[in-house]
HTML snippet that shows the backbone in 3Dmol.js (N, CA, C, O; Angstrom):
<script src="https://3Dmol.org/build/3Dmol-min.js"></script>
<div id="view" style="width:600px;height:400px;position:relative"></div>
<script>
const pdb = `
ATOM      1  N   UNK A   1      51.673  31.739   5.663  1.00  0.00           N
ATOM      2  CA  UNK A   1      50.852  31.084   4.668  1.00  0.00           C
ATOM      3  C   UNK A   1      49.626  31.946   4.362  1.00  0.00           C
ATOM      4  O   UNK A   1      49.009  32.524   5.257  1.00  0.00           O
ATOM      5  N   UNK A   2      49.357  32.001   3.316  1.00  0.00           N
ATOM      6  CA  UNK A   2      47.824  32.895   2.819  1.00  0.00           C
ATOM      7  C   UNK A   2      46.575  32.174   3.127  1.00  0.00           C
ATOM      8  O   UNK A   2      46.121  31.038   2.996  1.00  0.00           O
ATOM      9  N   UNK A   3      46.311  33.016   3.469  1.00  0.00           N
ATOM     10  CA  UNK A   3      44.622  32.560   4.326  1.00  0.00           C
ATOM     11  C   UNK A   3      43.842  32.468   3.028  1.00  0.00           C
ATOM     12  O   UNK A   3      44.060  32.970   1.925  1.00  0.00           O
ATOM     13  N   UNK A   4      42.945  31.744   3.439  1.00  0.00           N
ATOM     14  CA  UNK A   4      41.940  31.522   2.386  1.00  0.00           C
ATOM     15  C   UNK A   4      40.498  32.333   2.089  1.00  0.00           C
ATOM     16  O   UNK A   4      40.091  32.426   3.248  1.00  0.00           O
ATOM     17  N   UNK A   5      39.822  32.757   1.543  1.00  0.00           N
ATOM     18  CA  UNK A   5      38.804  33.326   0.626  1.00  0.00           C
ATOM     19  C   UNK A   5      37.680  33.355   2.444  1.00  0.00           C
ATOM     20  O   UNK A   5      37.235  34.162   3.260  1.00  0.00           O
ATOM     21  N   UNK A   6      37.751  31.495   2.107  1.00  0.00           N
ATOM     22  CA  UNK A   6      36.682  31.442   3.497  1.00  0.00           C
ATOM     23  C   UNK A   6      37.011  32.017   4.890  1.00  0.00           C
ATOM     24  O   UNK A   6      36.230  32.755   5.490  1.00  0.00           O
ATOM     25  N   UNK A   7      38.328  31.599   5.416  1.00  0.00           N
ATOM     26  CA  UNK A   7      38.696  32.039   6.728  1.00  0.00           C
ATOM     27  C   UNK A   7      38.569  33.636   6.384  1.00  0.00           C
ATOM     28  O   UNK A   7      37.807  34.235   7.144  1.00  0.00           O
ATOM     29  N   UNK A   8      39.102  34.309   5.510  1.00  0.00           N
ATOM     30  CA  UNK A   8      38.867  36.056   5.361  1.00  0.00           C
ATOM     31  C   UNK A   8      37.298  36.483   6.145  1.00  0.00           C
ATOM     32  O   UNK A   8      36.960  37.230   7.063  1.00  0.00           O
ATOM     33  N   UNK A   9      36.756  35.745   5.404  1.00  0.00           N
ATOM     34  CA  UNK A   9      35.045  36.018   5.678  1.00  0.00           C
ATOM     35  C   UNK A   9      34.569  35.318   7.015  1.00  0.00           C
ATOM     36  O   UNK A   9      33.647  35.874   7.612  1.00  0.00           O
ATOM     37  N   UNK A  10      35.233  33.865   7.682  1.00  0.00           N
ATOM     38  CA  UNK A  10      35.116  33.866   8.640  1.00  0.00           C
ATOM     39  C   UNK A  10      35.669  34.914   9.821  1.00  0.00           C
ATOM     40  O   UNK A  10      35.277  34.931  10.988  1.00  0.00           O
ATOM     41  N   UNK A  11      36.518  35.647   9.317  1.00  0.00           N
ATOM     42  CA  UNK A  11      37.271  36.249  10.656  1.00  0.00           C
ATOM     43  C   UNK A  11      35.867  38.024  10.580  1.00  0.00           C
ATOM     44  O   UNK A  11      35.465  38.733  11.502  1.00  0.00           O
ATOM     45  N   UNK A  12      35.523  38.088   8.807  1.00  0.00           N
ATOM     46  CA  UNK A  12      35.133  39.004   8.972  1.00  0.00           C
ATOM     47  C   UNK A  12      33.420  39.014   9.364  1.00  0.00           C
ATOM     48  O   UNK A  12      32.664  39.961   9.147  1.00  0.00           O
ATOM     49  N   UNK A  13      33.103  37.907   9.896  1.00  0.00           N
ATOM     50  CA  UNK A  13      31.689  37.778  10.178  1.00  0.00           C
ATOM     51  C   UNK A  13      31.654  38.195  11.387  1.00  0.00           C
ATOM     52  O   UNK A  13      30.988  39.165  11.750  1.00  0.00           O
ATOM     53  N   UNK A  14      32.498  37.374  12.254  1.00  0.00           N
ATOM     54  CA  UNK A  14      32.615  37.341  14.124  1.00  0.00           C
ATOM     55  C   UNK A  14      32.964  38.636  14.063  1.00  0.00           C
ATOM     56  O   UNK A  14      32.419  39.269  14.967  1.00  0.00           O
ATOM     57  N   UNK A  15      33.864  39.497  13.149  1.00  0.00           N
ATOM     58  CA  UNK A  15      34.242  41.016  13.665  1.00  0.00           C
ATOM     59  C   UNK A  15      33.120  42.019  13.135  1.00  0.00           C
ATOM     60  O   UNK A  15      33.191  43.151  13.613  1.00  0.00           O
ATOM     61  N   UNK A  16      32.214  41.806  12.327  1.00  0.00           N
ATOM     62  CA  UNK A  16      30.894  42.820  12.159  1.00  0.00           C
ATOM     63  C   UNK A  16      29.743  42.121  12.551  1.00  0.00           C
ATOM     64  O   UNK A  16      28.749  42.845  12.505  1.00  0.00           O
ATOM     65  N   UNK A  17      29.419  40.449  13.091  1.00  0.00           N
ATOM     66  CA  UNK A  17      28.192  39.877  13.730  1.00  0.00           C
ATOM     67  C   UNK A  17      27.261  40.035  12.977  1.00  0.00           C
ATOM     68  O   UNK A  17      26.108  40.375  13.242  1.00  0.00           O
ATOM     69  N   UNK A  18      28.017  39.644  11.413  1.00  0.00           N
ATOM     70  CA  UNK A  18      26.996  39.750  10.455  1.00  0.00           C
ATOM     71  C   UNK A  18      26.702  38.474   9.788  1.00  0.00           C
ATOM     72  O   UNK A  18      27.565  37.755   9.284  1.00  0.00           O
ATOM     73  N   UNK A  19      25.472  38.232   9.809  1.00  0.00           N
ATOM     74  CA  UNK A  19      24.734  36.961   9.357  1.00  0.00           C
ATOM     75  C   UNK A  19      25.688  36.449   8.223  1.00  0.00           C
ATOM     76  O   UNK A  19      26.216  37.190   7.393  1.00  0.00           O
ATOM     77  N   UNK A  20      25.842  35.086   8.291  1.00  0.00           N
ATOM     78  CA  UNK A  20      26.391  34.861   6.599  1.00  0.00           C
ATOM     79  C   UNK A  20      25.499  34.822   5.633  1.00  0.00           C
ATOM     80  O   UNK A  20      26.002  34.761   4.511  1.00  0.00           O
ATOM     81  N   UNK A  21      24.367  34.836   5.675  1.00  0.00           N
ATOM     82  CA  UNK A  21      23.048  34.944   4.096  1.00  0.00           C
ATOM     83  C   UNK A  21      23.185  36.691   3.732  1.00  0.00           C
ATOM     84  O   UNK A  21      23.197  37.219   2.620  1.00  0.00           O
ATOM     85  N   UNK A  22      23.267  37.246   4.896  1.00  0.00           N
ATOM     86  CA  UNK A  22      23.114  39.065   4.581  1.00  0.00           C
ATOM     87  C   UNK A  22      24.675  39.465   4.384  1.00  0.00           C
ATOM     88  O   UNK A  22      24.967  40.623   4.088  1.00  0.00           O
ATOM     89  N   UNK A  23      25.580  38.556   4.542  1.00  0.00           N
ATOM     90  CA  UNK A  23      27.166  39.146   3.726  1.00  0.00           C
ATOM     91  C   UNK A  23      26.632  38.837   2.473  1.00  0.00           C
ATOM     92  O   UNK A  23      26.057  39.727   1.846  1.00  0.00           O
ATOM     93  N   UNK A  24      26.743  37.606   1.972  1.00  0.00           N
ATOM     94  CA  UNK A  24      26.325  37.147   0.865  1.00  0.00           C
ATOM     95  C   UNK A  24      25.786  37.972  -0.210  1.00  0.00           C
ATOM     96  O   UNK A  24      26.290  38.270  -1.293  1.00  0.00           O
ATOM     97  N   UNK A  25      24.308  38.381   0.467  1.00  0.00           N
ATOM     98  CA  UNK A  25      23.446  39.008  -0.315  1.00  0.00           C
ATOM     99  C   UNK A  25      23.884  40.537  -0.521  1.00  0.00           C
ATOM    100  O   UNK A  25      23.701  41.181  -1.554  1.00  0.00           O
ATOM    101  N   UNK A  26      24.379  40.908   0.426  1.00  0.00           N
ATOM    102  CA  UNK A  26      25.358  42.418   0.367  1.00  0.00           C
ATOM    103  C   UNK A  26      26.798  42.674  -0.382  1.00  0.00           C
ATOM    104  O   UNK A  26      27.254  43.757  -0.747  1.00  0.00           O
ATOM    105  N   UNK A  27      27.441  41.244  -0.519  1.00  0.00           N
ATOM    106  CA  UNK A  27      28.468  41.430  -1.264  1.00  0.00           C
ATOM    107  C   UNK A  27      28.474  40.874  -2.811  1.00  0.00           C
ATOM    108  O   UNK A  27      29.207  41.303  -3.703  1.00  0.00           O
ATOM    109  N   UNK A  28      27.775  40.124  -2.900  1.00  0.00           N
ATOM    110  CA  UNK A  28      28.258  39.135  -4.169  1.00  0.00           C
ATOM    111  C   UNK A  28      26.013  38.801  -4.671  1.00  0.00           C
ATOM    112  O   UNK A  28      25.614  37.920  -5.431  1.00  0.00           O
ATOM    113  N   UNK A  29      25.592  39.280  -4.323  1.00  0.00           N
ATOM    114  CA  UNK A  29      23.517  39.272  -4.130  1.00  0.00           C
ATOM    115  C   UNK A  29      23.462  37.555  -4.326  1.00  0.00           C
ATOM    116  O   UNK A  29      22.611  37.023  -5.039  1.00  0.00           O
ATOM    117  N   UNK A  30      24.422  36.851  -3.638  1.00  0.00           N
ATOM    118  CA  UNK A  30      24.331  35.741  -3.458  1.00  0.00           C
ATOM    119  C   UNK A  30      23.783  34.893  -1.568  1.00  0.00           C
ATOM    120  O   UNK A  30      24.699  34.405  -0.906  1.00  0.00           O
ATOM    121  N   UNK A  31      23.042  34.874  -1.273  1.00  0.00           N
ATOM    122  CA  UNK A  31      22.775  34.459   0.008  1.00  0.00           C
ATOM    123  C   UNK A  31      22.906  33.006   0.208  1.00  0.00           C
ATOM    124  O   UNK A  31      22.410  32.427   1.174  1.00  0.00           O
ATOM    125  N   UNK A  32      23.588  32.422  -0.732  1.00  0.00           N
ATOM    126  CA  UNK A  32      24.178  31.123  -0.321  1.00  0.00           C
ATOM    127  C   UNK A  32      25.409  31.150  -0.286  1.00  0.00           C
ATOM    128  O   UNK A  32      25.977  30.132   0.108  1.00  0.00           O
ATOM    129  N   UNK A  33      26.164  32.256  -0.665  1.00  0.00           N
ATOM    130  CA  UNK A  33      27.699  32.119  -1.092  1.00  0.00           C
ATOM    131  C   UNK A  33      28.483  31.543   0.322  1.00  0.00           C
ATOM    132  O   UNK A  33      29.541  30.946   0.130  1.00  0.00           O
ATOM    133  N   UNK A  34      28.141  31.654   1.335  1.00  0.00           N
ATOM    134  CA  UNK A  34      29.262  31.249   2.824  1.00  0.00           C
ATOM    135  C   UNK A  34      28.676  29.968   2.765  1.00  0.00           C
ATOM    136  O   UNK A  34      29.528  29.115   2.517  1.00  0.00           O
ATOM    137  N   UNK A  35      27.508  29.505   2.904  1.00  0.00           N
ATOM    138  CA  UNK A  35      27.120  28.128   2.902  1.00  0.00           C
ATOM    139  C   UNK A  35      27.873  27.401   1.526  1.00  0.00           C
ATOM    140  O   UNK A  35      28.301  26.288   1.832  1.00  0.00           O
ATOM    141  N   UNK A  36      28.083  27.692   0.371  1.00  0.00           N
ATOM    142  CA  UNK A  36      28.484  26.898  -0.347  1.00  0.00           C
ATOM    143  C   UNK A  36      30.455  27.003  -0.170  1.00  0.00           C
ATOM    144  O   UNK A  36      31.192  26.025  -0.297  1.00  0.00           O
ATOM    145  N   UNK A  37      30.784  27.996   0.044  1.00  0.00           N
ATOM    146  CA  UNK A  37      32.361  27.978   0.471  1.00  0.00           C
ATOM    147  C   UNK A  37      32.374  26.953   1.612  1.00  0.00           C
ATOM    148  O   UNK A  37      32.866  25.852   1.364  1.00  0.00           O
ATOM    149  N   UNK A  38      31.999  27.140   2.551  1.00  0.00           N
ATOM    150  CA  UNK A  38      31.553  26.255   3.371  1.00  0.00           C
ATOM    151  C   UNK A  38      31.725  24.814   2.970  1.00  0.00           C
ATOM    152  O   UNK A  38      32.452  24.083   3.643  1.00  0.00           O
ATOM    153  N   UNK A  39      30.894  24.234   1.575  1.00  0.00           N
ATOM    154  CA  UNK A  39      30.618  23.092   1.098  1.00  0.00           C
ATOM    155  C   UNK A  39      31.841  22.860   0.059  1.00  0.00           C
ATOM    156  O   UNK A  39      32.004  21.755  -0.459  1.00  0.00           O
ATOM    157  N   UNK A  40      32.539  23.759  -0.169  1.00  0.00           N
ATOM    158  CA  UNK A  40      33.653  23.428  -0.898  1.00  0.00           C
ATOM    159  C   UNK A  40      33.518  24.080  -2.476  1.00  0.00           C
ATOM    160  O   UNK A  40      34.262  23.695  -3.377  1.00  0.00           O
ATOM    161  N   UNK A  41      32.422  25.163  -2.691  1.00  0.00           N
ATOM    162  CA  UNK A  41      33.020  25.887  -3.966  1.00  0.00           C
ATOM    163  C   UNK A  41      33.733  26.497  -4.183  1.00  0.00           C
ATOM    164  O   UNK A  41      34.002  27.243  -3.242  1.00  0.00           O
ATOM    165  N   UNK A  42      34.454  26.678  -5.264  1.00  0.00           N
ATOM    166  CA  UNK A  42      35.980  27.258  -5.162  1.00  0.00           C
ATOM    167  C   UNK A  42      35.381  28.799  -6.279  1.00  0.00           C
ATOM    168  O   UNK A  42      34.787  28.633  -7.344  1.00  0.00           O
ATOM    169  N   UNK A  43      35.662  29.924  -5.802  1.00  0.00           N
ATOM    170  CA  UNK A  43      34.975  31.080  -6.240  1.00  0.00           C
ATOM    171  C   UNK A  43      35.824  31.820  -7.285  1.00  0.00           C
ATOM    172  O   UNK A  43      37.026  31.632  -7.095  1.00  0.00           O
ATOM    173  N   UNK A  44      35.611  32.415  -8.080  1.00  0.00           N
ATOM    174  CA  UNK A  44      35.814  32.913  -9.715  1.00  0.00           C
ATOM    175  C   UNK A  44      36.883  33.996  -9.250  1.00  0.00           C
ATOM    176  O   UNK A  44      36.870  34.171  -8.032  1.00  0.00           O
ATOM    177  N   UNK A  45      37.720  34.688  -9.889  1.00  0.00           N
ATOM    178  CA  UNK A  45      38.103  35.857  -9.417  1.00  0.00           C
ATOM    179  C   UNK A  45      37.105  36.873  -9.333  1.00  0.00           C
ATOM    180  O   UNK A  45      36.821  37.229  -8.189  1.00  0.00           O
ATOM    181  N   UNK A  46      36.512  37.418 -10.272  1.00  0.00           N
ATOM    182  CA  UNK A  46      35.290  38.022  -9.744  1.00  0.00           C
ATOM    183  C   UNK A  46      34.513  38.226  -8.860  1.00  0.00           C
ATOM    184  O   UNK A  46      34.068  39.362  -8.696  1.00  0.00           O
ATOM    185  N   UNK A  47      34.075  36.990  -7.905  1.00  0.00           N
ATOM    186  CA  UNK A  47      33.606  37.050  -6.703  1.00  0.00           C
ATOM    187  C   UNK A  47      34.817  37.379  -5.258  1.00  0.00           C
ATOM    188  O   UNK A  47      34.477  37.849  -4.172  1.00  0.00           O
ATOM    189  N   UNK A  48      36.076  37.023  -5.609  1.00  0.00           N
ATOM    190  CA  UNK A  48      36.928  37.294  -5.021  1.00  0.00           C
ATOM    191  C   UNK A  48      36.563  38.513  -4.718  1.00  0.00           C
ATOM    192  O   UNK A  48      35.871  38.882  -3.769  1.00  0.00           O
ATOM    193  N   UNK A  49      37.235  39.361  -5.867  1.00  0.00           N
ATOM    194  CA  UNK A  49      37.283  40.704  -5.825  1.00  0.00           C
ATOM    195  C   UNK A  49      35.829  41.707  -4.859  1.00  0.00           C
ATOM    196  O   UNK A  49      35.917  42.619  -4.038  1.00  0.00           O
ATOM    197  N   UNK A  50      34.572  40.974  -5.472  1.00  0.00           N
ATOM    198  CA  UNK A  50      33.624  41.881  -4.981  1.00  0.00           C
ATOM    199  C   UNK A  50      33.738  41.884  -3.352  1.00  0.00           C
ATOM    200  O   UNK A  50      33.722  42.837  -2.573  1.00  0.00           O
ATOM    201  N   UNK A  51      33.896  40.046  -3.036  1.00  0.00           N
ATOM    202  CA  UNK A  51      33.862  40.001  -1.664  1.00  0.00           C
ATOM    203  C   UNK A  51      34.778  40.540  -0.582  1.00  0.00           C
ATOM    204  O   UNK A  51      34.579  40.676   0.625  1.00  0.00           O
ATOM    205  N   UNK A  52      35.869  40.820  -1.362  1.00  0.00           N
ATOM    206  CA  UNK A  52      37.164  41.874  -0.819  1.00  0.00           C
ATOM    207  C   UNK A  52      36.848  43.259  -0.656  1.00  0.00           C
ATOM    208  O   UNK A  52      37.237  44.032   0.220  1.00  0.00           O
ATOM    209  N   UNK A  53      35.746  43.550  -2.061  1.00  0.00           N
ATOM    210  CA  UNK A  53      35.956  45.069  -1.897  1.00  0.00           C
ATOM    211  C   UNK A  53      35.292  45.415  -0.553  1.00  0.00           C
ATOM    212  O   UNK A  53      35.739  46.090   0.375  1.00  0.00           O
ATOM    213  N   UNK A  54      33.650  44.533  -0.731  1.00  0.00           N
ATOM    214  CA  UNK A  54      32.692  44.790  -0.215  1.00  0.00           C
ATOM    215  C   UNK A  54      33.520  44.581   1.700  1.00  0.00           C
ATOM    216  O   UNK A  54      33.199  45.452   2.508  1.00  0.00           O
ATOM    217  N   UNK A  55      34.205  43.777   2.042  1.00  0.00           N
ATOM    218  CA  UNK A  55      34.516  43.875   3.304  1.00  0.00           C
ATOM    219  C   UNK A  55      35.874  45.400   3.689  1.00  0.00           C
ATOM    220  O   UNK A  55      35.975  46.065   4.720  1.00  0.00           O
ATOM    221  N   UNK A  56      36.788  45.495   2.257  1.00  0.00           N
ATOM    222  CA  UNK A  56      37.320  46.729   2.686  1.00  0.00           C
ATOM    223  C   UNK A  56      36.266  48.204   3.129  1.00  0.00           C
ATOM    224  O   UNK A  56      36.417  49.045   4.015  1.00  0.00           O
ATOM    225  N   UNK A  57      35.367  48.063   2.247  1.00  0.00           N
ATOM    226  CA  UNK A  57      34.207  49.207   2.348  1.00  0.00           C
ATOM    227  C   UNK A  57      33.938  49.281   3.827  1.00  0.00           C
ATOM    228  O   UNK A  57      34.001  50.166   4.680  1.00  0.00           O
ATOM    229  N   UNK A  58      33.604  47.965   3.798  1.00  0.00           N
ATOM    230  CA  UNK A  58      32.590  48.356   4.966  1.00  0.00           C
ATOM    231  C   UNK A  58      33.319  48.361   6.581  1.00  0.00           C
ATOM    232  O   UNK A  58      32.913  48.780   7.666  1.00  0.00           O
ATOM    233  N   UNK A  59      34.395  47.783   6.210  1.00  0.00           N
ATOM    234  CA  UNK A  59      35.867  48.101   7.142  1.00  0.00           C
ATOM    235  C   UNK A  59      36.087  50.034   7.262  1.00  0.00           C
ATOM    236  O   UNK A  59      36.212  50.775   8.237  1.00  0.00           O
ATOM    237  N   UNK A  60      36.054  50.282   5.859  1.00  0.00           N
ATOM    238  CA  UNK A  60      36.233  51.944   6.113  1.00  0.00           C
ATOM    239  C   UNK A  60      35.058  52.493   6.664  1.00  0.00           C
ATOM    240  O   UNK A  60      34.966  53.142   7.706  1.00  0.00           O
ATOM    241  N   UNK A  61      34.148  52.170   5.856  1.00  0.00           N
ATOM    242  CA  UNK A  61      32.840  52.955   6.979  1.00  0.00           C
ATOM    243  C   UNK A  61      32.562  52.837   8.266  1.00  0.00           C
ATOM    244  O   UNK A  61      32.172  53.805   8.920  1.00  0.00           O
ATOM    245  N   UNK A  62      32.718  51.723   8.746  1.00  0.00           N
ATOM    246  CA  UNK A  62      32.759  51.401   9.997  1.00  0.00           C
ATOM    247  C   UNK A  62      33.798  52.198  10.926  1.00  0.00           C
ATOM    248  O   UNK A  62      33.481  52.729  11.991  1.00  0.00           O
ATOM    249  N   UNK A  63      35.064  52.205  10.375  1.00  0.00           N
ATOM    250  CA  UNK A  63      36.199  53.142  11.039  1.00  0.00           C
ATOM    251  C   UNK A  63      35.909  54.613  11.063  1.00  0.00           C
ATOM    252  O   UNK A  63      36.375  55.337  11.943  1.00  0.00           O
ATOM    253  N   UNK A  64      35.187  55.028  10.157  1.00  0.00           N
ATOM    254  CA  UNK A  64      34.845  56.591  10.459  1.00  0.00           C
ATOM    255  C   UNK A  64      32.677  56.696  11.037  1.00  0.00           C
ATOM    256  O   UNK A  64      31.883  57.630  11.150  1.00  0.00           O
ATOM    257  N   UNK A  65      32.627  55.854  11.144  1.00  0.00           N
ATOM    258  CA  UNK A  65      31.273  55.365  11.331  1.00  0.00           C
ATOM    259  C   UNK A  65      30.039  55.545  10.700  1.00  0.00           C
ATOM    260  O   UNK A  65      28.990  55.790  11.295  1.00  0.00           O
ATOM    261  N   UNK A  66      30.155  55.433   9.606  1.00  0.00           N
ATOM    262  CA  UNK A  66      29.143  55.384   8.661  1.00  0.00           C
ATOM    263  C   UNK A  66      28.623  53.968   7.967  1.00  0.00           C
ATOM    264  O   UNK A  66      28.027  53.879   6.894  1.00  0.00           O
ATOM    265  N   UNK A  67      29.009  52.866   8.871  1.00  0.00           N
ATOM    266  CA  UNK A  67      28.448  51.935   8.284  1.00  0.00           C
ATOM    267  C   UNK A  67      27.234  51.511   9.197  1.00  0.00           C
ATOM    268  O   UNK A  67      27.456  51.518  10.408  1.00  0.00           O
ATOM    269  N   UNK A  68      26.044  51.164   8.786  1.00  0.00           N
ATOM    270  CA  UNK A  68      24.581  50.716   9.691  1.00  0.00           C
ATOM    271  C   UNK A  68      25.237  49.219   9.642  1.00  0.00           C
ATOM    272  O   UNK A  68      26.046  48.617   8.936  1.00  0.00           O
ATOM    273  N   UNK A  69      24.548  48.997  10.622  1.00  0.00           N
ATOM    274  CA  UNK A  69      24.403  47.335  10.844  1.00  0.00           C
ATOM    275  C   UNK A  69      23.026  46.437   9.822  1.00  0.00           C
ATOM    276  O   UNK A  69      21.805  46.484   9.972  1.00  0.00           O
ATOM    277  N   UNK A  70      23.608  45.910   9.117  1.00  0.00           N
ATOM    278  CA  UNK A  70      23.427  44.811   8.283  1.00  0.00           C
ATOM    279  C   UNK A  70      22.343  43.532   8.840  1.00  0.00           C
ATOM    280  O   UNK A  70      22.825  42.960   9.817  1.00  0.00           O
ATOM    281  N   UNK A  71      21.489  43.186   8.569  1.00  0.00           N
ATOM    282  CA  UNK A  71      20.727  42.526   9.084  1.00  0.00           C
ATOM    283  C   UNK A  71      19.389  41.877   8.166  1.00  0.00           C
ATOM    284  O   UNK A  71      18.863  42.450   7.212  1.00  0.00           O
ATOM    285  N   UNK A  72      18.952  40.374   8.791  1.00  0.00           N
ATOM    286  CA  UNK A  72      17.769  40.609   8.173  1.00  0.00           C
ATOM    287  C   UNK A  72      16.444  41.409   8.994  1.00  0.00           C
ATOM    288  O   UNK A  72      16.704  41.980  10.052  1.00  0.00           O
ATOM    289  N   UNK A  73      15.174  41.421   8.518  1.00  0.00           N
ATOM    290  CA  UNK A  73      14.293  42.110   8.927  1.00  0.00           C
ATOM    291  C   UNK A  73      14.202  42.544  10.781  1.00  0.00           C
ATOM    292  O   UNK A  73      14.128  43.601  11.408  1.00  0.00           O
ATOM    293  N   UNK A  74      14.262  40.976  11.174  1.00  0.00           N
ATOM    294  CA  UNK A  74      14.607  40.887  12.526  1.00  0.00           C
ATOM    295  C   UNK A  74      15.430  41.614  13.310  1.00  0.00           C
ATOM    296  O   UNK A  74      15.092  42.279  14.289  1.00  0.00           O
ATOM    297  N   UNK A  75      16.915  41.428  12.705  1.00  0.00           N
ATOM    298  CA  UNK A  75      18.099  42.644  13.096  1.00  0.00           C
ATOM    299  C   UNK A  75      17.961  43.837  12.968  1.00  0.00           C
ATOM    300  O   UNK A  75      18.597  44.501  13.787  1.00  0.00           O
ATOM    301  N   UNK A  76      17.189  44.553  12.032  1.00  0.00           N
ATOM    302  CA  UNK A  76      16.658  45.814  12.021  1.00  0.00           C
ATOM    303  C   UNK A  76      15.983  46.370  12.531  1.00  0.00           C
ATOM    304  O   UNK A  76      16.021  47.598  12.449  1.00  0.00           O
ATOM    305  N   UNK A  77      15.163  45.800  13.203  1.00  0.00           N
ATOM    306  CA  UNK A  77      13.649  46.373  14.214  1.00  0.00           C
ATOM    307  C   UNK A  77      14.859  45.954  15.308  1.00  0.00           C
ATOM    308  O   UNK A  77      14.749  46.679  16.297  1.00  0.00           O
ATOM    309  N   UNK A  78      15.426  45.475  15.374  1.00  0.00           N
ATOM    310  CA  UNK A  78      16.276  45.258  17.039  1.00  0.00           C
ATOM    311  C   UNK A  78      17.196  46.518  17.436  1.00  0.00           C
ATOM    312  O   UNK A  78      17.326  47.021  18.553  1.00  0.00           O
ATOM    313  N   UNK A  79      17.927  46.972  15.965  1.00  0.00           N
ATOM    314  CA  UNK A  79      18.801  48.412  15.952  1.00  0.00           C
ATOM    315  C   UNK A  79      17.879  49.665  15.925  1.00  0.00           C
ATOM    316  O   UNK A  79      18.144  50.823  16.250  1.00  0.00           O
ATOM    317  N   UNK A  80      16.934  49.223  15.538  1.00  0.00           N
ATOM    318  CA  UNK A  80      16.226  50.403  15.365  1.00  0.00           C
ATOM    319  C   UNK A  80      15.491  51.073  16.699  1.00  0.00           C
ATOM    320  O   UNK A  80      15.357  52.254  17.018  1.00  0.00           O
ATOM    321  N   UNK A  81      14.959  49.519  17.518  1.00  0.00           N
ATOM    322  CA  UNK A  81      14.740  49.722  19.030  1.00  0.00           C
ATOM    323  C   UNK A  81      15.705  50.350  20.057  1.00  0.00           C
ATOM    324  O   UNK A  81      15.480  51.104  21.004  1.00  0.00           O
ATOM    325  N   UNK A  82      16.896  49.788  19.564  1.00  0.00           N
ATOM    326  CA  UNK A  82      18.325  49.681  20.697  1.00  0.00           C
ATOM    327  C   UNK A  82      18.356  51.298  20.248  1.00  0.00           C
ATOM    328  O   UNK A  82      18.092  52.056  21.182  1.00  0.00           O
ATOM    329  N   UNK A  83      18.591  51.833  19.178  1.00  0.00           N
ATOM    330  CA  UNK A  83      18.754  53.446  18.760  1.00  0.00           C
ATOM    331  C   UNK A  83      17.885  54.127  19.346  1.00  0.00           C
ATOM    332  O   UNK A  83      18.216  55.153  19.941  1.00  0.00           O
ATOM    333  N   UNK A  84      16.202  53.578  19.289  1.00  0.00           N
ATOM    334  CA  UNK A  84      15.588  54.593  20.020  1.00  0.00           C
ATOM    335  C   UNK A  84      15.776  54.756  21.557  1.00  0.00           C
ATOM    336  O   UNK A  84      15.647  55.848  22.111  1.00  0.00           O
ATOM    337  N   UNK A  85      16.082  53.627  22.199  1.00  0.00           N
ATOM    338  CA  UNK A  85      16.460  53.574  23.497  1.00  0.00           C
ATOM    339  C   UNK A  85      17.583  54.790  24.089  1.00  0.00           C
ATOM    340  O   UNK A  85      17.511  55.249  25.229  1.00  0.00           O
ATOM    341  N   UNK A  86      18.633  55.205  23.059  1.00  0.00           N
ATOM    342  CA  UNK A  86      19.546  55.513  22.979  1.00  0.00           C
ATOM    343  C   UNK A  86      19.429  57.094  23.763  1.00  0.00           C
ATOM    344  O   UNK A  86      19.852  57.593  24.805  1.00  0.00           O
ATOM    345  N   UNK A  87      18.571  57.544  22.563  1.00  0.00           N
ATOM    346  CA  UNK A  87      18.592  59.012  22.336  1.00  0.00           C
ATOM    347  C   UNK A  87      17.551  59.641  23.870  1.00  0.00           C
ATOM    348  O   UNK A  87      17.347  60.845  24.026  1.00  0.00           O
TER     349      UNK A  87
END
`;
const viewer = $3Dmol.createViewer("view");
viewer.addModel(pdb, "pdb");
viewer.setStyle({}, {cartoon: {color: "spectrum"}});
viewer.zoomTo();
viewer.render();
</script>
């Protein structure tokens, strides 16, 4: 059976631990879009598409490692700490 729009984005949140307001706002510059799928809006093809591309992308970057971690302000000063720790 074909998975749905939402479960896609649920499976792809838990696998990049990315906020649902900062998918949102990164895929579609919508930061309500998971809260309202969530609530039962049914999304345009258009948003389909972006929200597909935007998780294939960042599926490829991630596989050759060029994707940063996604975050709001908070999550960023945390990677940015954890990186300096690193080196």
């Amino acid at each position: 059976m074909e998975r749905s729009l939402l479960q896609h984005i649920e499976a792809f949140l838990k696998e990049s631990a990315m906020p649902p307001s900062v998918f949102g706002r990164h895929a579609v510059r919508d930061p309500r879009l998971v809260s309202d799928l969530r609530s039962g809006r049914q999304p345009g093809r258009a948003v389909i598409c972006r929200v597909e591309h935007f998780m294939n992308k960042w599926r490829a970057d991630h596989r050759v490692g060029n994707a940063a971690p996604l975050g709001d302000r908070r999550t960023r000063a945390f990677w940015r700490l954890d990186a300096g720790s690193e080196a």
